[in-house]
ZAFIDREN-865602 format. One record per residue (C-alpha): residue number from 0; residue in one letter; chain; y, z, x. Coordinates in pm, 1 decimal. Layout:
NUM, A, A, Y, Z, X
...
% end
This chain:
0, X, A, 7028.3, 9982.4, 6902.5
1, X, A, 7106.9, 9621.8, 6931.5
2, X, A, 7175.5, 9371.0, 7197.3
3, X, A, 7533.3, 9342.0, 7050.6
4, X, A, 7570.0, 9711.7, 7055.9
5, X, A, 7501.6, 9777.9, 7371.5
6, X, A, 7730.9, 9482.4, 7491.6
7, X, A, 8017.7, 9681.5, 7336.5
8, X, A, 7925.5, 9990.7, 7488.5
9, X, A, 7902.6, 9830.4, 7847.8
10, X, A, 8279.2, 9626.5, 7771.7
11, X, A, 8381.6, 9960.5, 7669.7
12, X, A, 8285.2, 10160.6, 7940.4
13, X, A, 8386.0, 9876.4, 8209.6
14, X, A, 8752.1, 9895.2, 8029.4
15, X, A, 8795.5, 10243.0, 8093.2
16, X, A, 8654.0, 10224.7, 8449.8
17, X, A, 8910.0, 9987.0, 8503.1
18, X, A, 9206.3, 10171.7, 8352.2
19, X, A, 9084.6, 10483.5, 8564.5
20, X, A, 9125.6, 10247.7, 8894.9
21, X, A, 9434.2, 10112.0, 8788.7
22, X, A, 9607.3, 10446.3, 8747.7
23, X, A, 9463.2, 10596.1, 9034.6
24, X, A, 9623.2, 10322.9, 9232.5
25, X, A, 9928.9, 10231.5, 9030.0
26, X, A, 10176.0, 10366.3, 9314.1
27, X, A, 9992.7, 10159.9, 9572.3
28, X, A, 9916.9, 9827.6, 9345.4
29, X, A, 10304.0, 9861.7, 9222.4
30, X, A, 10400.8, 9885.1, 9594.0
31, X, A, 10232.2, 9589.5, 9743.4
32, X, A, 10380.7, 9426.4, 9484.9
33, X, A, 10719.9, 9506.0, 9493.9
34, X, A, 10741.9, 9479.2, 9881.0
35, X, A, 10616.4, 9101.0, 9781.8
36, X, A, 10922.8, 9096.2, 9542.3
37, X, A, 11143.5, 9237.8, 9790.7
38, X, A, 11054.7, 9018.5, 10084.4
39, X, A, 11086.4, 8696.9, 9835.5
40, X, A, 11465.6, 8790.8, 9690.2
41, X, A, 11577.4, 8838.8, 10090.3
42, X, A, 11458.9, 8507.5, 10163.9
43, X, A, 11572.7, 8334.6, 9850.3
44, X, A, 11908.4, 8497.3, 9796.2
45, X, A, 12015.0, 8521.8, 10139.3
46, X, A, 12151.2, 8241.0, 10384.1
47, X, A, 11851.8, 8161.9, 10639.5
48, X, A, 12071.4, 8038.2, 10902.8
49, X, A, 12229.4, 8396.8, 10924.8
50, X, A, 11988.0, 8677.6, 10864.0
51, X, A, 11643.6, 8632.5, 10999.1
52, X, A, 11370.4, 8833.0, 10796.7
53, X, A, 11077.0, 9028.9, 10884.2
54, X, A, 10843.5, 9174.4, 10652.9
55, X, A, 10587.7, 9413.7, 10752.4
56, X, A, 10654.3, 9542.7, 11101.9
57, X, A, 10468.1, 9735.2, 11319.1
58, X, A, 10544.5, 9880.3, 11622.1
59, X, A, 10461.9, 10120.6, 11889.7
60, X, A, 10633.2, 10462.3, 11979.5
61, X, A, 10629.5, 10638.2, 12289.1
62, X, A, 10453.3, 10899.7, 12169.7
63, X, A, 10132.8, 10623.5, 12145.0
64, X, A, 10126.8, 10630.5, 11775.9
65, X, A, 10262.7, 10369.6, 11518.4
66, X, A, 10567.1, 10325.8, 11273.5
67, X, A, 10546.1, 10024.9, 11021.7
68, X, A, 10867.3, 9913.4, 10884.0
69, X, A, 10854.6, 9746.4, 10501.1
70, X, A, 11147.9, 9490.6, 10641.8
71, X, A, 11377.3, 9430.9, 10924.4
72, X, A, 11656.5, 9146.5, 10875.1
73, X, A, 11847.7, 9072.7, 11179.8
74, X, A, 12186.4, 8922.9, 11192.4
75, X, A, 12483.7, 8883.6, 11374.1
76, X, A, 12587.9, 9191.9, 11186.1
77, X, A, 12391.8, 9398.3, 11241.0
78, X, A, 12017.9, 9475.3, 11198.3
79, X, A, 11903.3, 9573.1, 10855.2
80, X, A, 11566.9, 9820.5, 10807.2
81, X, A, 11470.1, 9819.2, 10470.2
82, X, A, 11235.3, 10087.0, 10360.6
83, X, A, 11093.6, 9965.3, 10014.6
84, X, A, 10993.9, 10234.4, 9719.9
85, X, A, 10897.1, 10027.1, 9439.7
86, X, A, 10709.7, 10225.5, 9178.8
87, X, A, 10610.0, 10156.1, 8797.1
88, X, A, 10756.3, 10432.9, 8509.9
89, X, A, 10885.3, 10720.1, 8693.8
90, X, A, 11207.6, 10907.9, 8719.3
91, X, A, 11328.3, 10991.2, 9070.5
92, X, A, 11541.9, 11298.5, 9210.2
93, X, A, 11609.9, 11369.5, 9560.6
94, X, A, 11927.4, 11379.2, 9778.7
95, X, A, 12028.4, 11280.3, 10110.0
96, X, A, 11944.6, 11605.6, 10296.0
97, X, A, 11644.5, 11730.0, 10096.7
98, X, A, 11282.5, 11661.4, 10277.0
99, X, A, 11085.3, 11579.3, 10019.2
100, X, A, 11193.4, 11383.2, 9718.5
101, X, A, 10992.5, 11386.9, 9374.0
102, X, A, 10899.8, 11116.8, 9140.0
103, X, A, 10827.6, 11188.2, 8743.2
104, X, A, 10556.3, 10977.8, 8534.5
105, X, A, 10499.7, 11018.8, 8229.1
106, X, A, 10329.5, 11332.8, 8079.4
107, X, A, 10538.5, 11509.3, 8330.7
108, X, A, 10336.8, 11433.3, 8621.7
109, X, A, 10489.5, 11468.7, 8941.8
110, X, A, 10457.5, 11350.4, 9308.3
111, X, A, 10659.0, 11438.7, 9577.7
112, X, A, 10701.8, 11224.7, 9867.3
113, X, A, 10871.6, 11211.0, 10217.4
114, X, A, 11265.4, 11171.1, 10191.6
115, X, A, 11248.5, 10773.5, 10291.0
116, X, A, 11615.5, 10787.8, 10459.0
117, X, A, 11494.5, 11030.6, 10741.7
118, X, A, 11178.9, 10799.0, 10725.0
119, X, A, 11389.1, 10505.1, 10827.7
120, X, A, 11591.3, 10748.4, 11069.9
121, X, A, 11291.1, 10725.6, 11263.6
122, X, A, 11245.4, 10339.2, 11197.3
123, X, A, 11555.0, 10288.3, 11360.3
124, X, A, 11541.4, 10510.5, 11637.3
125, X, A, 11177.6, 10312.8, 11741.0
126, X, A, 11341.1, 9969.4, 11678.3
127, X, A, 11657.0, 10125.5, 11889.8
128, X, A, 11418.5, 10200.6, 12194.7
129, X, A, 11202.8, 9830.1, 12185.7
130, X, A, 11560.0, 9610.3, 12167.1
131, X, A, 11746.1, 9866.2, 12393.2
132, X, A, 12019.8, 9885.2, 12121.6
133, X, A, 12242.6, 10165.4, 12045.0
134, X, A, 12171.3, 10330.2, 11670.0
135, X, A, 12485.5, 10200.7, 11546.6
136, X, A, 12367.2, 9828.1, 11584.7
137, X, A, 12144.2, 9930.4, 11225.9
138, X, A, 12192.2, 9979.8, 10873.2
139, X, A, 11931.7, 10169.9, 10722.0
140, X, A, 11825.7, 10033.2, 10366.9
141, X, A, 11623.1, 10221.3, 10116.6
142, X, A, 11531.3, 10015.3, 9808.5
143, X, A, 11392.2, 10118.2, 9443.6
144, X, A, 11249.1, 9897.0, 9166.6
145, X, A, 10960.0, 9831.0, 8999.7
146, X, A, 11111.4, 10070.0, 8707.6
147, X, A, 11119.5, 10381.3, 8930.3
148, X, A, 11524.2, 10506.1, 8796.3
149, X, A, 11753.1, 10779.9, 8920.8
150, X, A, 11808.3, 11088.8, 8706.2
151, X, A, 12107.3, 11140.4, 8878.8
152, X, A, 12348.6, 10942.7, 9152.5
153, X, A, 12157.1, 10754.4, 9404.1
154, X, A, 12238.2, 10873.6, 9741.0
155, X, A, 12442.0, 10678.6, 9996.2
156, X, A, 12247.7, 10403.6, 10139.8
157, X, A, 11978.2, 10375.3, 9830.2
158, X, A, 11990.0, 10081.8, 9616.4
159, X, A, 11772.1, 9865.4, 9380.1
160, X, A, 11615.6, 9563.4, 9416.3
161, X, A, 11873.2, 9362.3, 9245.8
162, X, A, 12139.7, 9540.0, 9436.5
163, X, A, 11965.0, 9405.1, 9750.7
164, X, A, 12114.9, 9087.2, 9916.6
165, X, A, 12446.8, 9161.3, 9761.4
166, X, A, 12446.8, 9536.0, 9929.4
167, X, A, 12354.5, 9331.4, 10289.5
168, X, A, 12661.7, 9106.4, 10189.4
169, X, A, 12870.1, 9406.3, 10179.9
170, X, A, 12790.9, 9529.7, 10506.2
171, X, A, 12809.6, 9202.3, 10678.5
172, X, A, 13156.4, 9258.4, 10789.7
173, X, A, 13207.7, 9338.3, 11144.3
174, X, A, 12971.0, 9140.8, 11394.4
175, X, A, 12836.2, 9339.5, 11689.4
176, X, A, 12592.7, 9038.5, 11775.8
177, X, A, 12672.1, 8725.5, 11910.2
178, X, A, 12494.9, 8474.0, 11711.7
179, X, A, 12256.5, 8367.2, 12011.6
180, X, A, 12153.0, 8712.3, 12063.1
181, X, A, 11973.6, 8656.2, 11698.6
182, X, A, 11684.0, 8480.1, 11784.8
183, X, A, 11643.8, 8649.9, 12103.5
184, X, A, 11570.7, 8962.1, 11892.5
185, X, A, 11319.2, 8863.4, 11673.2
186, X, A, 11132.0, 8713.6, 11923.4
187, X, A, 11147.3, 9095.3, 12126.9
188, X, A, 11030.3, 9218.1, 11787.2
189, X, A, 10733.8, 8967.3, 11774.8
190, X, A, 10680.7, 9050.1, 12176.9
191, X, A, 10629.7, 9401.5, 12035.1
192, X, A, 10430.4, 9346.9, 11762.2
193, X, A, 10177.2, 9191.7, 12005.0
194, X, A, 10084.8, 9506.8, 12191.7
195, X, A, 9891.4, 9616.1, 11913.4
196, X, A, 9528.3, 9512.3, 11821.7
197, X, A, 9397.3, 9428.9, 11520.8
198, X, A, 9195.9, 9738.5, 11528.5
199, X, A, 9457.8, 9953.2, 11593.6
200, X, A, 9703.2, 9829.2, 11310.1
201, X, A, 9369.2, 9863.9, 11084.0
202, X, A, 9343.0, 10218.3, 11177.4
203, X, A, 9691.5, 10325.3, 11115.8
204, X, A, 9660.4, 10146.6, 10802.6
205, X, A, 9336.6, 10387.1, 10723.7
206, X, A, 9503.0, 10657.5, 10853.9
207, X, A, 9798.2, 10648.0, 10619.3
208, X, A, 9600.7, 10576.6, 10311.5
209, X, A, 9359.3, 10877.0, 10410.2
210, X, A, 9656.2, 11095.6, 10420.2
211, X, A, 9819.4, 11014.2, 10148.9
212, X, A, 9480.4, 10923.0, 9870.0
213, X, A, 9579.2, 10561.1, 9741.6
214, X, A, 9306.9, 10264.8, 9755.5
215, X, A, 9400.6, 10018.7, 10064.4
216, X, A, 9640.5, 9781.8, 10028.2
217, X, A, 9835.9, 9535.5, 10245.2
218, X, A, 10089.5, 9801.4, 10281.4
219, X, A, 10093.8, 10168.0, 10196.3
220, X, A, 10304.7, 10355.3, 10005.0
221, X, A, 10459.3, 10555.8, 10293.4
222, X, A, 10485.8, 10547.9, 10671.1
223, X, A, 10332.1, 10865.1, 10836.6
224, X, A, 10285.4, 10930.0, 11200.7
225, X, A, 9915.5, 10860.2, 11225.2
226, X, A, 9665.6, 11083.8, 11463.0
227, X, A, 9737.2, 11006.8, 11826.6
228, X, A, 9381.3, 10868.2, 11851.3
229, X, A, 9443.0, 10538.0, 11858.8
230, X, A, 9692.2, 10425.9, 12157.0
231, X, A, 9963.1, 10140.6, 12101.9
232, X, A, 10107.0, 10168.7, 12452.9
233, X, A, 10172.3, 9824.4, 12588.8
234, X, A, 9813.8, 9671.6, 12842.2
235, X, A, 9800.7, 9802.8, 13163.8
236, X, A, 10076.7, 9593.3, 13394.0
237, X, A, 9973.1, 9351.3, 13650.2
238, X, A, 10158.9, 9410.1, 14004.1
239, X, A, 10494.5, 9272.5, 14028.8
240, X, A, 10543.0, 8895.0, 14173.1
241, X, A, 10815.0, 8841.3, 14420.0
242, X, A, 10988.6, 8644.5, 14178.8
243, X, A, 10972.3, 8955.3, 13920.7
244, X, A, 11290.6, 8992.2, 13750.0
245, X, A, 11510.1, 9360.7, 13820.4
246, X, A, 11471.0, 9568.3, 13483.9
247, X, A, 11815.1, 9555.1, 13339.6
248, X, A, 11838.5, 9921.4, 13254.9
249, X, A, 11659.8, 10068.5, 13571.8
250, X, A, 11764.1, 9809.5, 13840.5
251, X, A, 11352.5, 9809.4, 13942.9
252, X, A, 11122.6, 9514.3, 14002.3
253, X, A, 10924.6, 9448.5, 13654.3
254, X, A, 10600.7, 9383.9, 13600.2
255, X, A, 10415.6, 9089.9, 13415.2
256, X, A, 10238.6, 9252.3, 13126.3
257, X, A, 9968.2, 9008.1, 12883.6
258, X, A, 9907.3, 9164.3, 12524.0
259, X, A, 9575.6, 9251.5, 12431.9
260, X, A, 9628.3, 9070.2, 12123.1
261, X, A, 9668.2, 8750.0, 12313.8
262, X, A, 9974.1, 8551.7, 12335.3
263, X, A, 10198.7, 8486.7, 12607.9
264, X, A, 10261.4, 8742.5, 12930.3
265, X, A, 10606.9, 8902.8, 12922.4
266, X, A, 10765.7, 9127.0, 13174.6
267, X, A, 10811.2, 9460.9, 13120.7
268, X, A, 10972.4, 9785.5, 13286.1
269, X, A, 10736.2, 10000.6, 13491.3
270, X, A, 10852.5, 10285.0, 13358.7
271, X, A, 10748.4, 10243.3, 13028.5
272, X, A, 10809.5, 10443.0, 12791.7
273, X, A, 11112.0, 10581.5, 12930.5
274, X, A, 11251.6, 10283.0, 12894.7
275, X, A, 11142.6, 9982.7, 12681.0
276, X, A, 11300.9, 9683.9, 12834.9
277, X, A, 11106.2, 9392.4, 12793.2
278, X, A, 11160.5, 9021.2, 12931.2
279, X, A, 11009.3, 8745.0, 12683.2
280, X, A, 10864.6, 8439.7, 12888.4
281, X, A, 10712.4, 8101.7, 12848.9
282, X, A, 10309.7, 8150.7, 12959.8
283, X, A, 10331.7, 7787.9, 13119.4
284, X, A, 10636.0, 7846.4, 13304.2
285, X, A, 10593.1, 8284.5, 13409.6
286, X, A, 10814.3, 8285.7, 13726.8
287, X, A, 11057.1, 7951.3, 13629.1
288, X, A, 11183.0, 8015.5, 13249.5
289, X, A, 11297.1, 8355.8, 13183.5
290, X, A, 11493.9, 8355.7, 12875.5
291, X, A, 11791.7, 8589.3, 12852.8
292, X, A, 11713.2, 8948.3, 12752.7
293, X, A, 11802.3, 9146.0, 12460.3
294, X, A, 12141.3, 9235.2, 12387.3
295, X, A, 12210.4, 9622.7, 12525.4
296, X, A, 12394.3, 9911.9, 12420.1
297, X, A, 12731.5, 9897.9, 12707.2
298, X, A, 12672.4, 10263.0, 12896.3
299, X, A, 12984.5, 10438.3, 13003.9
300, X, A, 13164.1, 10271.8, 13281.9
301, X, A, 12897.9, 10236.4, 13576.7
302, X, A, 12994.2, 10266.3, 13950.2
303, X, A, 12821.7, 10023.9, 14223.3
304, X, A, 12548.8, 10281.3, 14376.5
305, X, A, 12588.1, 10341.3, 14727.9
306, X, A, 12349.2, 10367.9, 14991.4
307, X, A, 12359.5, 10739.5, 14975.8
308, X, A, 12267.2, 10761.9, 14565.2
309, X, A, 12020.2, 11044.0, 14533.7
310, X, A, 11714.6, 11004.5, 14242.5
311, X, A, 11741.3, 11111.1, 13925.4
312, X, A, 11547.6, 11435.5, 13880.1
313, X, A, 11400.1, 11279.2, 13551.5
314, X, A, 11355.2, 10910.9, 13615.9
315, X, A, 11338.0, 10897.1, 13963.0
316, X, A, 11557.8, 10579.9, 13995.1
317, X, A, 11856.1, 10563.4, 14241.2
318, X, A, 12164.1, 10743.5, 14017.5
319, X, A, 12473.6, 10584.8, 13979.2
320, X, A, 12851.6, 10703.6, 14056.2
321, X, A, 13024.9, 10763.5, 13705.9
322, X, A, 13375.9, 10849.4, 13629.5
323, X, A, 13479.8, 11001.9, 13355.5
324, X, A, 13689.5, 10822.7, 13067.4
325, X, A, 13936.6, 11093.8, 12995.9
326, X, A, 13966.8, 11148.7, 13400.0
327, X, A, 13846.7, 11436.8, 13586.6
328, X, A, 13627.7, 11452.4, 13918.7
329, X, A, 13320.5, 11209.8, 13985.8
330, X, A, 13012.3, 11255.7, 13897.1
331, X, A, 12611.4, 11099.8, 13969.1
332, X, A, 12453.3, 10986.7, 13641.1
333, X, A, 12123.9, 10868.4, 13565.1
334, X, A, 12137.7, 10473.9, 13475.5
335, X, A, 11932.2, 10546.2, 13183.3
336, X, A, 12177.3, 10700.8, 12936.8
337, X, A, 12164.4, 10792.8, 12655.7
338, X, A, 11784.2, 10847.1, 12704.6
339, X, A, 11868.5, 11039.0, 13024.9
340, X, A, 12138.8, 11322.2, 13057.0
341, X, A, 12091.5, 11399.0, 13389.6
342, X, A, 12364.0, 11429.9, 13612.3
343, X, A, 12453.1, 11582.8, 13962.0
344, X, A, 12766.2, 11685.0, 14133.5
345, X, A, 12900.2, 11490.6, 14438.0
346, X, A, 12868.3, 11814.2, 14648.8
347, X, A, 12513.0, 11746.5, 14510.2
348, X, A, 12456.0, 12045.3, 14295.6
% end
């Protein structure tokens, strides 16, 4: 056999090694890509100086496990989480309610997937807890392309990628945010971002490709609650200053928390993760410049507690005296509704 021979036989054999990787992979290669795509049209088509974007975010949940987000875009608005599917040659069916959706290549093969609008359900519900926001503050966002088609109508809330920035548009009706309160967001979103190592976002990473069979890539396919193994709760606090801020949900002295990431010390509530407040400071200036905190959800109508409040049975904060909108008799409520119900009688029952 000669030297020429052989050479083909190697190029050959190298091709179809290649080809094998490639459409092992294509769903993950095609979705790196496309989140790329995705992340560039936001930024190019829409206007900077009202929607702030934010690819790739990870965050921590209070169950100590991790939720990545393809894209977050805030704005007076609203705040947008984009979940990105963006796929090469397949056909996709699913509906609104159904928990698993199922994509068609060619030669009929199939692979069926989580439903990505209860994935971003629980996007939201994370990002809700971190910015102490009420759910109705978001607009969830799932986005095709990369070829991947509907059989049949798209469901509410599902677009492509060229229906992107002018679906945002569309929504961008009603503010709920005041345009200050912008900024101040994605820099709580950052804050968050920093209570995760390296090593952990590498092992959720891992996790999810591990899970799910495709070859690492910047970001994976889907988002899966990862084994509890590695923990994303927030450093252990440092004991409160006498110049520690109240927590604005729990009315209790914060503590000054550092990331184990590195980066500047923030206060935080002490009775994390019940509640998520978080108070983003200048590391030169800890007990002088304390920037305003996130925007929060308004609770129902809250009395002044009196010196006789009894403790919530859950929290054990002072509760507060509520009345009820439609009238009707008085009534103790926990101060951190909606993520606390309970509530006591003024006979104390």
């Amino acid at each position: 056999m000669t030297f020429f021979a052989i050479a083909a036989i190697v190029f050959a054999l190298t091709m179809i090694l290649i080809y094998v990787l490639v459409m092992r992979n294509r769903r993950s290669l095609a979705g790196w890509a496309g989140e790329k795509l995705v992340s560039r049209k936001l930024k190019k088509e829409l206007d900077p100086a009202a929607y702030s974007v934010l690819p790739n975010v990870m965050l921590p949940t209070s169950g100590s496990s991790i939720t990545q987000i393809d894209h977050v875009v805030v704005s007076q608005w609203g705040i947008f989480v984009i979940e990105a599917k963006v796929w090469t040659g397949c056909y996709i069916y699913g509906t609104k309610d159904e928990p698993r959706w199922t994509a068609i290549y060619s030669f009929k093969h199939k692979y069926t997937f989580q439903n990505p609008i209860r994935q971003n359900y629980r996007h939201i519900a994370t990002l809700s807890e971190c910015l102490g926001l009420p759910e109705e503050y978001f607009h969830s966002v799932v986005v095709f392309g990369g070829g991947a088609t509907f059989k049949k109508d798209m469901p509410p809330g599902v677009v492509y990628i060229r229906q992107l920035p002018d679906y945002i548009r569309k929504l961008s009706q009603t503010p709920v945010l005041r345009t200050e309160q912008v900024p101040e967001i994605v820099d709580t979103i950052l804050a968050w971002q920093t209570t995760l190592t390296p090593e952990q976002k590498a092992a959720h990473v891992e996790n999810l490709h591990r899970r799910h069979g495709t070859h690492p890539t910047p970001t994976p396919a889907e988002d899966t609650t990862p084994q509890p193994a590695p923990e994303a709760t927030p450093p252990p606090p440092a004991t409160a200053t006498p110049t520690a801020p109240l927590c604005p949900k729990c009315g209790v002295p914060m503590v000054l928390r550092t990331p184990k990431a590195g980066g500047a010390p923030f206060w935080g509530c002490p009775n994390y993760p019940r509640c998520h407040a978080i108070l983003k400071m200048d590391a030169k200036t800890a007990e002088d410049n304390l920037p305003h905190p996130a925007p929060e959800a308004a609770p129902p109508p809250l009395a002044t507690a009196t010196p006789t409040a009894p403790l919530c049975p859950n929290c054990g904060v002072p509760m507060v005296l509520r009345t009820p909108k439609a009238g009707g008799i008085p009534f103790w409520g926990c101060p951190n509704y909606p993520r606390c119900h309970a509530m006591i009688d003024l006979d104390g029952q």
